[in-house]
mmJSON file of the N, C-alpha and C atoms, coordinates in Angstrom:
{"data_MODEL":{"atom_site":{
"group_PDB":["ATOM","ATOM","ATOM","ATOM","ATOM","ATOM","ATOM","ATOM","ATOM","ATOM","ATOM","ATOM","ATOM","ATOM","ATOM","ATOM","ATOM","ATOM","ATOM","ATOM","ATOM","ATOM","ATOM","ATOM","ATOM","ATOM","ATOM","ATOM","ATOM","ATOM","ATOM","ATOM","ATOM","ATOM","ATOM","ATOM","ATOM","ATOM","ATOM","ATOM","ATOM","ATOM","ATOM","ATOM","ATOM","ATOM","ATOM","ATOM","ATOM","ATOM","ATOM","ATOM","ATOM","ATOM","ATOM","ATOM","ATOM","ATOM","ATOM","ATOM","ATOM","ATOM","ATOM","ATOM","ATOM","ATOM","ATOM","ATOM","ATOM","ATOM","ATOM","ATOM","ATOM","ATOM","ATOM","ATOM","ATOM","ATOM","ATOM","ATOM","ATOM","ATOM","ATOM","ATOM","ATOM","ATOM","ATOM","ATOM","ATOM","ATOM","ATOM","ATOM","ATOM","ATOM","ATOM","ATOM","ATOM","ATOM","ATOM","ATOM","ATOM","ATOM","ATOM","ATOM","ATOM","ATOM","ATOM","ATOM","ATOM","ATOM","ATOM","ATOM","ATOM","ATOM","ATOM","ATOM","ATOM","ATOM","ATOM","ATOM","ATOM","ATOM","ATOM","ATOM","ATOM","ATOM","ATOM","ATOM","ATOM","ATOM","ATOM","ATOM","ATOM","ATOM","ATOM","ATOM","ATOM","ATOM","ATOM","ATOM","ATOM","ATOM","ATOM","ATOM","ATOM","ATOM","ATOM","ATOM","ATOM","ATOM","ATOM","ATOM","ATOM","ATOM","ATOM","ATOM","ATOM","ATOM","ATOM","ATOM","ATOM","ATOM","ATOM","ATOM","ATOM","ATOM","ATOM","ATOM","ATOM","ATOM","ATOM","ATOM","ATOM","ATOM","ATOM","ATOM","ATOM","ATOM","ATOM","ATOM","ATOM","ATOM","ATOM","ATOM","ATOM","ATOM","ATOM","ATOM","ATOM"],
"id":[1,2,3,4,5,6,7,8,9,10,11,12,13,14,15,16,17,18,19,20,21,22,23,24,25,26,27,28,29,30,31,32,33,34,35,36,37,38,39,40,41,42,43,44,45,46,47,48,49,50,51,52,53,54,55,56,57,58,59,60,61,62,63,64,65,66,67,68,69,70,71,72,73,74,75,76,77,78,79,80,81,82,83,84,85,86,87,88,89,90,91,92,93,94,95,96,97,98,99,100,101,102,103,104,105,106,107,108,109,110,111,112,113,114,115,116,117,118,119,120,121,122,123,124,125,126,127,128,129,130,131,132,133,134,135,136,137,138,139,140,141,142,143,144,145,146,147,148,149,150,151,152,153,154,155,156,157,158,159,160,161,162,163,164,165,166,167,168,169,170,171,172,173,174,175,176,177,178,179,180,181,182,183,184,185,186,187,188,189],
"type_symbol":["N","C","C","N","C","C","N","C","C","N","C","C","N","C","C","N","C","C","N","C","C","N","C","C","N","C","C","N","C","C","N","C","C","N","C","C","N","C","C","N","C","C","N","C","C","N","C","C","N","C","C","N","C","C","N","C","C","N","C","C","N","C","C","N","C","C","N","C","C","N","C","C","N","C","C","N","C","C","N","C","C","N","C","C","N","C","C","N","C","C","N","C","C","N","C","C","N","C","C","N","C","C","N","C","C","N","C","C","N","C","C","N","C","C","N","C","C","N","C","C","N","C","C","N","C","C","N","C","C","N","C","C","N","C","C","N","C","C","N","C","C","N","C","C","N","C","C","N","C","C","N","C","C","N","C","C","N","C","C","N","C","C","N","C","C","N","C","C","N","C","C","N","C","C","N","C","C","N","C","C","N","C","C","N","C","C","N","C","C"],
"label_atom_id":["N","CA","C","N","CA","C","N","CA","C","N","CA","C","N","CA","C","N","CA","C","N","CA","C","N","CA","C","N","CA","C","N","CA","C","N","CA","C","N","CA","C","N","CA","C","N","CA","C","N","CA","C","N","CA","C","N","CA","C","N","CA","C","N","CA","C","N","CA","C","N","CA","C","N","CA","C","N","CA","C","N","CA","C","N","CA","C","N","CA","C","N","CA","C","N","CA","C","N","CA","C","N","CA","C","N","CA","C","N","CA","C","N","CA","C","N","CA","C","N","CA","C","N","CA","C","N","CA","C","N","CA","C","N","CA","C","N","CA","C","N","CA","C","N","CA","C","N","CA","C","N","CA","C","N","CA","C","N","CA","C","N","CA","C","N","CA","C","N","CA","C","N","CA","C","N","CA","C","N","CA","C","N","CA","C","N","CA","C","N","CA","C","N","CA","C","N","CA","C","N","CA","C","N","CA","C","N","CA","C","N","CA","C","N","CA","C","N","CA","C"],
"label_alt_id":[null,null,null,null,null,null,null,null,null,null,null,null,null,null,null,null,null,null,null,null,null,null,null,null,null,null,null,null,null,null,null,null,null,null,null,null,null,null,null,null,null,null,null,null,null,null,null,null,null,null,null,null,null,null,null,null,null,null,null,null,null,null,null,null,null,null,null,null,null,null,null,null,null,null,null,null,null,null,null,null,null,null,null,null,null,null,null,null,null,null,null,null,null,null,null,null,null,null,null,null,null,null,null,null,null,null,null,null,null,null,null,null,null,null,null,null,null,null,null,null,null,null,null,null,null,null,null,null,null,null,null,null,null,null,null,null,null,null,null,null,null,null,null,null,null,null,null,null,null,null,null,null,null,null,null,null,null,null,null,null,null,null,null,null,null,null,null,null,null,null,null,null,null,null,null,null,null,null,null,null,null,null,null,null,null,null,null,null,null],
"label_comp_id":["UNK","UNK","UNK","UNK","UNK","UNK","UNK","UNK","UNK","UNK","UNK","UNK","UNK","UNK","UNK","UNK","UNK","UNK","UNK","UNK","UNK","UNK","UNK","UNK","UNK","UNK","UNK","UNK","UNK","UNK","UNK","UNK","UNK","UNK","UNK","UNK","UNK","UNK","UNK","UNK","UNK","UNK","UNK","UNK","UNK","UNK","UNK","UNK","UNK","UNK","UNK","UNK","UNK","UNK","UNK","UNK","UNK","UNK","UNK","UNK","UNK","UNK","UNK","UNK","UNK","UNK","UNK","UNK","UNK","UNK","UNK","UNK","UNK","UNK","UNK","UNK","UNK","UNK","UNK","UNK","UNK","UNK","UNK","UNK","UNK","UNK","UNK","UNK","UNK","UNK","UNK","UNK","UNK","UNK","UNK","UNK","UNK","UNK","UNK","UNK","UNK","UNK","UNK","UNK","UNK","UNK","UNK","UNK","UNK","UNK","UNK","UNK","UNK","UNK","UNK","UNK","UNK","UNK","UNK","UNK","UNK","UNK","UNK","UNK","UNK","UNK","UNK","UNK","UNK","UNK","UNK","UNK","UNK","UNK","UNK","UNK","UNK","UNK","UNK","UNK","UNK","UNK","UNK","UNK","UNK","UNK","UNK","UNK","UNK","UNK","UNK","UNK","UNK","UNK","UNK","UNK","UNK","UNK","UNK","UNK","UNK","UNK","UNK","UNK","UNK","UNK","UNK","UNK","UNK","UNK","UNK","UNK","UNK","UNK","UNK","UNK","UNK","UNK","UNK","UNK","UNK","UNK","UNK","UNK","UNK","UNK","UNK","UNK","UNK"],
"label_asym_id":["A","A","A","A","A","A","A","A","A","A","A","A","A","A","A","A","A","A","A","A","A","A","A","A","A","A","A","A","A","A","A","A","A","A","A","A","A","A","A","A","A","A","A","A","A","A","A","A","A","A","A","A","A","A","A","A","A","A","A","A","A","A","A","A","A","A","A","A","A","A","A","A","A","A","A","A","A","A","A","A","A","A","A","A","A","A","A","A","A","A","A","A","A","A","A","A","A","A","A","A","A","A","A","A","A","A","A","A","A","A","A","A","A","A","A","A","A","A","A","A","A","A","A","A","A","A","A","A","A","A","A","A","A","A","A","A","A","A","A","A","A","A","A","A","A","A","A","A","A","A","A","A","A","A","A","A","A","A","A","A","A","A","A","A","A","A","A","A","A","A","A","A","A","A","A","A","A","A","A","A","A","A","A","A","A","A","A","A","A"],
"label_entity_id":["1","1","1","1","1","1","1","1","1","1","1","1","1","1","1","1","1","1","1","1","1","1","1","1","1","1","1","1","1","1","1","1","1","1","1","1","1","1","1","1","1","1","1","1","1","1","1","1","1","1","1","1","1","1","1","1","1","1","1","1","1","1","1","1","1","1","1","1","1","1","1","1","1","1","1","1","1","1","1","1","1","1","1","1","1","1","1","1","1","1","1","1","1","1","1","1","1","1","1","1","1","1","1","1","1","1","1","1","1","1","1","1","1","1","1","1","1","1","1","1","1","1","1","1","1","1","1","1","1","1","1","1","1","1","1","1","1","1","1","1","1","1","1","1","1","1","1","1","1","1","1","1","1","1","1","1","1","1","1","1","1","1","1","1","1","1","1","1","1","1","1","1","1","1","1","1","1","1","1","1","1","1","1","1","1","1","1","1","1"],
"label_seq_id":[1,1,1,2,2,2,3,3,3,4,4,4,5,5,5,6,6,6,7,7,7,8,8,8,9,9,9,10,10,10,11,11,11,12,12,12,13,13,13,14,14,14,15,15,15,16,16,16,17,17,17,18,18,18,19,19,19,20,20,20,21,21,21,22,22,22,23,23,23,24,24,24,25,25,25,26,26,26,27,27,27,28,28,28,29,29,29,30,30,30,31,31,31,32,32,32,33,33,33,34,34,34,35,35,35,36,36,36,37,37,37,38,38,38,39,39,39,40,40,40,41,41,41,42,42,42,43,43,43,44,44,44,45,45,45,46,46,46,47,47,47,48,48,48,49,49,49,50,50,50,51,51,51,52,52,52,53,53,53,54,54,54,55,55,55,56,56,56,57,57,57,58,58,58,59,59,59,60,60,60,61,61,61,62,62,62,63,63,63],
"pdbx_PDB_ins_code":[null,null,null,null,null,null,null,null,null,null,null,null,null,null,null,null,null,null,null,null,null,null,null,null,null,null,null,null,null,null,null,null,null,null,null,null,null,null,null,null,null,null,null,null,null,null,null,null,null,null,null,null,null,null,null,null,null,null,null,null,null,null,null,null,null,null,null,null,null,null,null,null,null,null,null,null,null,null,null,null,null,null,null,null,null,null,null,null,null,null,null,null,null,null,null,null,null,null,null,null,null,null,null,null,null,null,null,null,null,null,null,null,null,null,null,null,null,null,null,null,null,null,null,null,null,null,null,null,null,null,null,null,null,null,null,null,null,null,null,null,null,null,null,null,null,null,null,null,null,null,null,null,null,null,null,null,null,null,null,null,null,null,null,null,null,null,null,null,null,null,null,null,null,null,null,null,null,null,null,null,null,null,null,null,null,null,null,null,null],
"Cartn_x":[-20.381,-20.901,-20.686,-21.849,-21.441,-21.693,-21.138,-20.531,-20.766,-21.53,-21.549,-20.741,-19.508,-18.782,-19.053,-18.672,-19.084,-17.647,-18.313,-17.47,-16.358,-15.105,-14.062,-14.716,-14.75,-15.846,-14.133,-12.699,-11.83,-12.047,-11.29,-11.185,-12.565,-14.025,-14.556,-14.622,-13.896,-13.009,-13.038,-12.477,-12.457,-12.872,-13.022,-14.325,-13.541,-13.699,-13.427,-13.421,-12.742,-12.169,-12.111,-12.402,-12.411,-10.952,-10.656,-9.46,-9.759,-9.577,-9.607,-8.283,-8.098,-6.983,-7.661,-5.93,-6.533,-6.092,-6.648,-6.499,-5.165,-4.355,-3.466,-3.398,-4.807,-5.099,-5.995,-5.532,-5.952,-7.514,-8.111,-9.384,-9.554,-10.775,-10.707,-11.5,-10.698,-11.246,-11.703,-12.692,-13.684,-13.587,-13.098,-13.295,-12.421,-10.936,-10.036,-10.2,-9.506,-9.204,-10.332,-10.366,-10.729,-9.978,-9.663,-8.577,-9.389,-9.128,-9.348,-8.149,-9.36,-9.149,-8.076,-8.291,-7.303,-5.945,-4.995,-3.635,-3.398,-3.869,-3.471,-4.083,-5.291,-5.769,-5.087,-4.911,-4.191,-5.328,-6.159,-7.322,-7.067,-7.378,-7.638,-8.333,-9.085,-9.633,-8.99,-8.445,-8.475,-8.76,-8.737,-9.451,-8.049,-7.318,-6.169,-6.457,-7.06,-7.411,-8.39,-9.46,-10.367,-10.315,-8.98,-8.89,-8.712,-9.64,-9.578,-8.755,-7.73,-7.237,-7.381,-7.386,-7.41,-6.275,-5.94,-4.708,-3.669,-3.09,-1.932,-1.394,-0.496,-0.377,-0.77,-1.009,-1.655,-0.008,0.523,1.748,1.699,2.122,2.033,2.421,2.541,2.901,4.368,5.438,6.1,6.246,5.005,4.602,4.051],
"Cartn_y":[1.208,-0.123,-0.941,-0.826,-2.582,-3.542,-4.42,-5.426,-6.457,-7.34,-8.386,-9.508,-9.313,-10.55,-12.116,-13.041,-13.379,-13.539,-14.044,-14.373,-15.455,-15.277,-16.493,-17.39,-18.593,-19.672,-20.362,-19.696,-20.55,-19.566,-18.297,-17.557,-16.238,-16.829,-15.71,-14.284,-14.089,-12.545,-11.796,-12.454,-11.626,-11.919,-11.3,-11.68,-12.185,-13.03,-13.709,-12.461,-12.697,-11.421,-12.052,-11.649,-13.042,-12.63,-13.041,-12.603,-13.292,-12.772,-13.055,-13.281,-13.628,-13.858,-14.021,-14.485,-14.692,-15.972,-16.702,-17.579,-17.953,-19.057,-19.068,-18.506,-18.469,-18.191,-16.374,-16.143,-14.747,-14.827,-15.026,-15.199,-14.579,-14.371,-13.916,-15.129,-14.945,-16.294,-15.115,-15.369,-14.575,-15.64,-14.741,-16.046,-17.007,-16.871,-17.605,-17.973,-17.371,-17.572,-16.536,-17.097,-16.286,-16.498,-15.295,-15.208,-14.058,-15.06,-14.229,-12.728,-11.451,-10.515,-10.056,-11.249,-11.106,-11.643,-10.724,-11.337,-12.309,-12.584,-13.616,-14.718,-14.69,-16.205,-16.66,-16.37,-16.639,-17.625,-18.122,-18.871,-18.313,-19.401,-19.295,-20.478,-20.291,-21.451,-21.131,-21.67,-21.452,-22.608,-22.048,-23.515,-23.275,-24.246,-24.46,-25.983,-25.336,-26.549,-27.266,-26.582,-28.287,-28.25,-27.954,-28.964,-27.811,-28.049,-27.011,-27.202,-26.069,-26.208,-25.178,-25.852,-25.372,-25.03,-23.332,-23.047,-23.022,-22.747,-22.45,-21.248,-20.665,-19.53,-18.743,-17.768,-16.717,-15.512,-15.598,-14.942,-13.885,-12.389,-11.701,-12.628,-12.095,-12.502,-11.824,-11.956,-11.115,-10.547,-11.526,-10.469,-9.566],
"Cartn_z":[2.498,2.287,3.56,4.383,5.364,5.013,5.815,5.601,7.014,7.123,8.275,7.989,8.934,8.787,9.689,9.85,10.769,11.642,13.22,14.033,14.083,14.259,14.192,15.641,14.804,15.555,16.871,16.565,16.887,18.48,18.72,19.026,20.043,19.394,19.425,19.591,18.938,19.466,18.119,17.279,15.914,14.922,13.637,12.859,11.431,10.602,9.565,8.167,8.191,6.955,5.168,4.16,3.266,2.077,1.734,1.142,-0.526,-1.354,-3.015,-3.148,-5.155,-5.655,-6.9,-7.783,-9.069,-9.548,-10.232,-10.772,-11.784,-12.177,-13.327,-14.432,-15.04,-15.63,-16.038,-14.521,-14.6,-13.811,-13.733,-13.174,-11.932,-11.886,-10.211,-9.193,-8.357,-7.363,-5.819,-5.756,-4.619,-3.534,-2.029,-0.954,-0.971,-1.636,-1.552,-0.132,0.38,2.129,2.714,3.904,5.398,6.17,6.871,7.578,9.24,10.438,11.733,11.817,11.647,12.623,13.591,14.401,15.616,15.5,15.239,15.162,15.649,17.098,18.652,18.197,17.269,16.758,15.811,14.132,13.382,12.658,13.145,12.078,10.81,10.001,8.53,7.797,7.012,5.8,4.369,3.651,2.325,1.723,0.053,-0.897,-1.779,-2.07,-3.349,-3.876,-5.427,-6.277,-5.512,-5.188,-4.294,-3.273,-2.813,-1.334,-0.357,1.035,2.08,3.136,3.374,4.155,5.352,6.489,7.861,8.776,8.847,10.067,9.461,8.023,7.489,7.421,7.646,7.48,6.245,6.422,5.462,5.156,4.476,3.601,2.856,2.938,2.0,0.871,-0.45,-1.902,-1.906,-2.579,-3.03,-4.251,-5.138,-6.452,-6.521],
"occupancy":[1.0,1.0,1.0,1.0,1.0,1.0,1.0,1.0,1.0,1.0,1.0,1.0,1.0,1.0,1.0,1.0,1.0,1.0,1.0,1.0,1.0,1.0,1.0,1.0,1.0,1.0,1.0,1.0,1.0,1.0,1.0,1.0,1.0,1.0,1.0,1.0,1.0,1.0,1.0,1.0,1.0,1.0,1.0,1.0,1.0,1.0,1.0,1.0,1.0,1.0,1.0,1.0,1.0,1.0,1.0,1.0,1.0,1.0,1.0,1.0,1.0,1.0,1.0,1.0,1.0,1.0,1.0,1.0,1.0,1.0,1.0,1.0,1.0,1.0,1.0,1.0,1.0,1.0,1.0,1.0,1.0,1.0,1.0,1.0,1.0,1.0,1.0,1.0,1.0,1.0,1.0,1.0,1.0,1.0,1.0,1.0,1.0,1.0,1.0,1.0,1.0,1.0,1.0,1.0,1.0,1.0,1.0,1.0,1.0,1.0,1.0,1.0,1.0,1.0,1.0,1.0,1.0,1.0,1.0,1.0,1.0,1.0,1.0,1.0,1.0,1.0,1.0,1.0,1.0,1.0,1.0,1.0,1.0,1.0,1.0,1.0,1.0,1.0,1.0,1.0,1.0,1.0,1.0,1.0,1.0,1.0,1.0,1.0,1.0,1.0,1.0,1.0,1.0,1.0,1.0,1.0,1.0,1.0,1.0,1.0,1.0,1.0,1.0,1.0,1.0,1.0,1.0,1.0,1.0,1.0,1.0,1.0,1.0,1.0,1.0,1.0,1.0,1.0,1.0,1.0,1.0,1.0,1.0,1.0,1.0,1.0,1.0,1.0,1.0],
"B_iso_or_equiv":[0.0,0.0,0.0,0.0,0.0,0.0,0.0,0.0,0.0,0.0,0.0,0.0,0.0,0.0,0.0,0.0,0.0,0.0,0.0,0.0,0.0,0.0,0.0,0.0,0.0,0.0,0.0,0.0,0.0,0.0,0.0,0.0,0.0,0.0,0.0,0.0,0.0,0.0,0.0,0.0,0.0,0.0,0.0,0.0,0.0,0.0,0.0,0.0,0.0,0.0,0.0,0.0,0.0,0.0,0.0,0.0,0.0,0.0,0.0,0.0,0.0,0.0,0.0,0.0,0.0,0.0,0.0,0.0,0.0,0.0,0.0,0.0,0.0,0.0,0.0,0.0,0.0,0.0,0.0,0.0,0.0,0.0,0.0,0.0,0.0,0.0,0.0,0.0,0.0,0.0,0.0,0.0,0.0,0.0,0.0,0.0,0.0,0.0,0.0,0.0,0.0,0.0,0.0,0.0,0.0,0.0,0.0,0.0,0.0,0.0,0.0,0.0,0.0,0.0,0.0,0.0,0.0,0.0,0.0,0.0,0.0,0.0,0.0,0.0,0.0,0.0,0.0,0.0,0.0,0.0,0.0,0.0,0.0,0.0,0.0,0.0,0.0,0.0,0.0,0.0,0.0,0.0,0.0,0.0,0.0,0.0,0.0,0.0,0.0,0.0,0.0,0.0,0.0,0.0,0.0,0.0,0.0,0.0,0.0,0.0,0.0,0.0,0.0,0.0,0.0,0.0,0.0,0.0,0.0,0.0,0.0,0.0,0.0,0.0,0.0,0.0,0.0,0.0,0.0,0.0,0.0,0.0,0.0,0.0,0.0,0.0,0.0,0.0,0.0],
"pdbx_formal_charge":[null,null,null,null,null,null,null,null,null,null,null,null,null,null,null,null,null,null,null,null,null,null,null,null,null,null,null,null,null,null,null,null,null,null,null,null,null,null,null,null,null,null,null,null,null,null,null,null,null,null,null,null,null,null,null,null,null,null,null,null,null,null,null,null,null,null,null,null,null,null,null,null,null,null,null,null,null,null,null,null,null,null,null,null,null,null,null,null,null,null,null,null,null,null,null,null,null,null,null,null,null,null,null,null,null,null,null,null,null,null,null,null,null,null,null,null,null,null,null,null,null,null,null,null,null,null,null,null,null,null,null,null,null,null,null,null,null,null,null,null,null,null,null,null,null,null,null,null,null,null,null,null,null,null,null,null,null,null,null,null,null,null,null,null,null,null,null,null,null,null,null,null,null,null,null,null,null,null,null,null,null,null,null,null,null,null,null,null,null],
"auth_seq_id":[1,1,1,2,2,2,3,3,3,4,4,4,5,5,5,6,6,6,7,7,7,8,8,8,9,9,9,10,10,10,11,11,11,12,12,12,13,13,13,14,14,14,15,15,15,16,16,16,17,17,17,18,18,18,19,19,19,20,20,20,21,21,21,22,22,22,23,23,23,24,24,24,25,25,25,26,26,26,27,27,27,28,28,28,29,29,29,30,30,30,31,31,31,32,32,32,33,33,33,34,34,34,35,35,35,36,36,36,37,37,37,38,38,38,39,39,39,40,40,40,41,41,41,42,42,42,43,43,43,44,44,44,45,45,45,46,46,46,47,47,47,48,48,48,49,49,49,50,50,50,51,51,51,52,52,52,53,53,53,54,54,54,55,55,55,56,56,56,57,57,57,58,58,58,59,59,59,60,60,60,61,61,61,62,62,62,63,63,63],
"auth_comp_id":["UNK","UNK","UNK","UNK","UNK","UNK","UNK","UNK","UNK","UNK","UNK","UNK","UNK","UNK","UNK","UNK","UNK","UNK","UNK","UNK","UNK","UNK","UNK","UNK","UNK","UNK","UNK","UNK","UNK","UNK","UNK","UNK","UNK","UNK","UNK","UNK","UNK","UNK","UNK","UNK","UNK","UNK","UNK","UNK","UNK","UNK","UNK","UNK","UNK","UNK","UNK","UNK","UNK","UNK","UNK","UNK","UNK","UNK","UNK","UNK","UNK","UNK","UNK","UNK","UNK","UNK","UNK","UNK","UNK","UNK","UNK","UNK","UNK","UNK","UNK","UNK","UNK","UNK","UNK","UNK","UNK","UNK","UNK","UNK","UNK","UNK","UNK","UNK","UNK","UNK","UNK","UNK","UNK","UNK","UNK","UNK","UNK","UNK","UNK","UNK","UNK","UNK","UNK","UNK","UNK","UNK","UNK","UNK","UNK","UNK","UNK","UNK","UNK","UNK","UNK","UNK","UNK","UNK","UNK","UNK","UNK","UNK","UNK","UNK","UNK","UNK","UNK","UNK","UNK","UNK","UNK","UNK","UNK","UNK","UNK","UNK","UNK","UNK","UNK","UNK","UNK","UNK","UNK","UNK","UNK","UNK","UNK","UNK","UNK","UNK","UNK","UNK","UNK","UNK","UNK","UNK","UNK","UNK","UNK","UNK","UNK","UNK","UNK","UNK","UNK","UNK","UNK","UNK","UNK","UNK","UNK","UNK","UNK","UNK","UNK","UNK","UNK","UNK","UNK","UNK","UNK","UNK","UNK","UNK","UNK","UNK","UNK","UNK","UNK"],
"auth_asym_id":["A","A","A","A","A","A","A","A","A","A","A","A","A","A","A","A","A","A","A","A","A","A","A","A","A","A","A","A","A","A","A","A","A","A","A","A","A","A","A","A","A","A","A","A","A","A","A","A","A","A","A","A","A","A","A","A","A","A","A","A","A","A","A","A","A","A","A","A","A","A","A","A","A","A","A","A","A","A","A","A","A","A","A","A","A","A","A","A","A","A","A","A","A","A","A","A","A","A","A","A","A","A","A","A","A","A","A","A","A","A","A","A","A","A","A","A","A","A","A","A","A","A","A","A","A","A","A","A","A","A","A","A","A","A","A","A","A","A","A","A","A","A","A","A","A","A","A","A","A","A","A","A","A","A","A","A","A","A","A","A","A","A","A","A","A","A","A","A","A","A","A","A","A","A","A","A","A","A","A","A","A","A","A","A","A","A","A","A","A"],
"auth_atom_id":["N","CA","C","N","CA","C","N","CA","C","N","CA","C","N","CA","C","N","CA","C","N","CA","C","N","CA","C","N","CA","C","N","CA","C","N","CA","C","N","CA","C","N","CA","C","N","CA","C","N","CA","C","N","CA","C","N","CA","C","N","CA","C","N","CA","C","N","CA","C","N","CA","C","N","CA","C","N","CA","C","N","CA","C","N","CA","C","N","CA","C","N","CA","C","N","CA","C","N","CA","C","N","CA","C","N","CA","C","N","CA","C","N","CA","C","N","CA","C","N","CA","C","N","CA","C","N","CA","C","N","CA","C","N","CA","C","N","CA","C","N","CA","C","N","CA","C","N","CA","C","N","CA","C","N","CA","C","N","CA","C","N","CA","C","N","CA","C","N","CA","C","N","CA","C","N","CA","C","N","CA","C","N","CA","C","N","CA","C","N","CA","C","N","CA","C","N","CA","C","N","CA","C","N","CA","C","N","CA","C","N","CA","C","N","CA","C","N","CA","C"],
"pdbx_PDB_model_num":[1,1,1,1,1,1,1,1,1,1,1,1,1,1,1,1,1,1,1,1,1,1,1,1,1,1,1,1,1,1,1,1,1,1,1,1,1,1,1,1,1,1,1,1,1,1,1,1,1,1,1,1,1,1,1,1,1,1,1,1,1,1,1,1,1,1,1,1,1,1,1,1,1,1,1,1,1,1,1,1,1,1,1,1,1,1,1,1,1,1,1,1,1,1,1,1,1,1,1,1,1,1,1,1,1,1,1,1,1,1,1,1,1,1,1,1,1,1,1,1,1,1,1,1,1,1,1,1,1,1,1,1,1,1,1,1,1,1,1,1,1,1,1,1,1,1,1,1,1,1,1,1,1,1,1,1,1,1,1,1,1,1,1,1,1,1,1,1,1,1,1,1,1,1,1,1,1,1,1,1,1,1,1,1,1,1,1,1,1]
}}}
């Protein structure tokens, strides 16, 4: 299956990766975050409740 990602607009170097999750309620949330490719950039977008945030770190879970 390909897949066209697009380019990290911070960096141009590495490509935006999209990351899921699940909801409180169990749900699946598609496109939580995008997260740059390139370790050396560290870009990210995510959405929590609404609100977008820009350049936070991205954390394994420990659940």
């Amino acid at each position: 299956m390909d897949q066209d990602y697009p380019q990290c607009q911070k960096c141009n170097t590495g490509l935006l990766l999209p990351l899921s999750d699940y909801g409180r309620e169990g749900a699946s949330i598609l496109y939580k975050a995008w997260v740059c490719l390139n370790p050396e950039c560290g870009f990210s977008i995510r959405i929590d409740n609404g609100d977008v945030s820009l350049g936070r770190g991205i954390e394994q879970s420990s659940r």
